[in-house]
N, C-alpha and C positions, 0 to 999 in steps of 0.2 A: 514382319507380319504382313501378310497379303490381306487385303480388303478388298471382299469379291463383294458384298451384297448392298444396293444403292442403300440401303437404310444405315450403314459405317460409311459411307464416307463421307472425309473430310471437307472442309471447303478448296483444297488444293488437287484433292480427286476431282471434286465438282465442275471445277474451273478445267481442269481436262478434259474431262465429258465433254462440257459445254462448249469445247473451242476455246478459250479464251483464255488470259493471262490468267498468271496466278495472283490472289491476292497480296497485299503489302502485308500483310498478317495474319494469325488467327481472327481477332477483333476487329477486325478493320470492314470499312462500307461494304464492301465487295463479297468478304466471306461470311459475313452475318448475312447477307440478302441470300447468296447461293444454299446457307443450311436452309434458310427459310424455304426456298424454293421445292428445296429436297422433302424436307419437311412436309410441307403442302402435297406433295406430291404421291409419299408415304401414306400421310392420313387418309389420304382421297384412297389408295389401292385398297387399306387395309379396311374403309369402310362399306357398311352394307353394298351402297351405292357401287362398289367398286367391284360387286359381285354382280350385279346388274346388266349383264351385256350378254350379247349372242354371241359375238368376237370382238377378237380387240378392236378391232376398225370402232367400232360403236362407241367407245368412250375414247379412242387417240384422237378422233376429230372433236367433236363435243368437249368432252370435258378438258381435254390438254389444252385446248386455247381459253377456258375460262379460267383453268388453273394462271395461265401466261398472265394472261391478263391482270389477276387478281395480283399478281404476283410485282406487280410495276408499284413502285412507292409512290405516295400519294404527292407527299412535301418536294418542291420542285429541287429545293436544293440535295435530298437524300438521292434523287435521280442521279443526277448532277456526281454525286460522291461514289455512286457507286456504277457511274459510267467511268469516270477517272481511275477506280481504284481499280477494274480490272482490265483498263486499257482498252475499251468498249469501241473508240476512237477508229481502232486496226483490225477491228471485224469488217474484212468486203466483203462477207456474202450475203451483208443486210445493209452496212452504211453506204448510202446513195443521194449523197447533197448534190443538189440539181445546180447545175448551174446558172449563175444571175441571169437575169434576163433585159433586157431594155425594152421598159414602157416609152411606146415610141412619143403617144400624146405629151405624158409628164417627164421624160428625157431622166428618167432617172432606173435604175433598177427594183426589180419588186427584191421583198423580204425573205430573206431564209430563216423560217423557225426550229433553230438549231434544240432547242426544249426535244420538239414534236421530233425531229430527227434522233436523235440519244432518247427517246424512250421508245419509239419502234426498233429501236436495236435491243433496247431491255428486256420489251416483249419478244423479240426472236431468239433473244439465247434464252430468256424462260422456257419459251416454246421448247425450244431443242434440247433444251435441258429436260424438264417434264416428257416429253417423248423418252427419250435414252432412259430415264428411269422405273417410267411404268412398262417400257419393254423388259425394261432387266429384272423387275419383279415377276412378270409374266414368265418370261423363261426360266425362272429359277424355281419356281411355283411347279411350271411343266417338267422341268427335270426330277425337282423330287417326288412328283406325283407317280 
């Protein structure tokens, strides 16, 4: 069975959308976060709100980064679990740890907040995820119009 419409897929479609590895399971950090995304994503097209726009431009900017956004788990460790479970690590077209630097006064290197680094990558496959989805409802909406 083919699953064309974002609102069926699975968290293992999601995770190809998205770029990204596939989850270690159904249940697991990574594919509960991805329904969730999809989910959020869903509710937001199918809502009033979601009717609300001149073009798509109007809610892809706007609303897709607050969906991203909203979309980043709160509890540091869930981040953490569901940067691991979908291999979050092997994303280059967002993960960008700078490299150390030497304070020259204190002879030491400043800090990398590897936290803040793994949840800008959370937020960007959100992102990319929530785009590819309210596009695909969009066009699918057009087609059968």
């Amino acid at each position: 069975m083919t699953i064309t419409t974002p609102r069926d897929w699975t968290a293992y479609n999601l995770s190809h959308e998205a770029d990204v590895q596939s989850p270690d399971n159904r249940e697991s950090p990574g594919a509960l976060w991805l329904l969730a995304v999809r989910d959020a994503a869903v509710s937001y097209y199918d809502s009033p709100a979601g009717d609300d726009y001149d073009s798509p431009d109007d809610w892809w900017h706007e609303h897709t980064h607050r969906l991203a956004d909203e979309a980043i788990p709160l509890p540091t460790h869930e981040r953490w679990l569901v940067f691991t479970d979908l291999c979050l690590w092997a994303d280059e077209s967002v993960l960008d740890i700078p490299a150390l630097t030497r304070d020259v006064s204190a002879g030491r290197g400043e800090e990398v907040d590897m936290t803040a680094q793994a949840t800008a990558v959370i937020y960007e496959v959100a992102h990319r995820l929530v785009w590819t989805i309210l596009t695909s409802l969009t066009n699918d909406a057009e087609e059968a119009a």
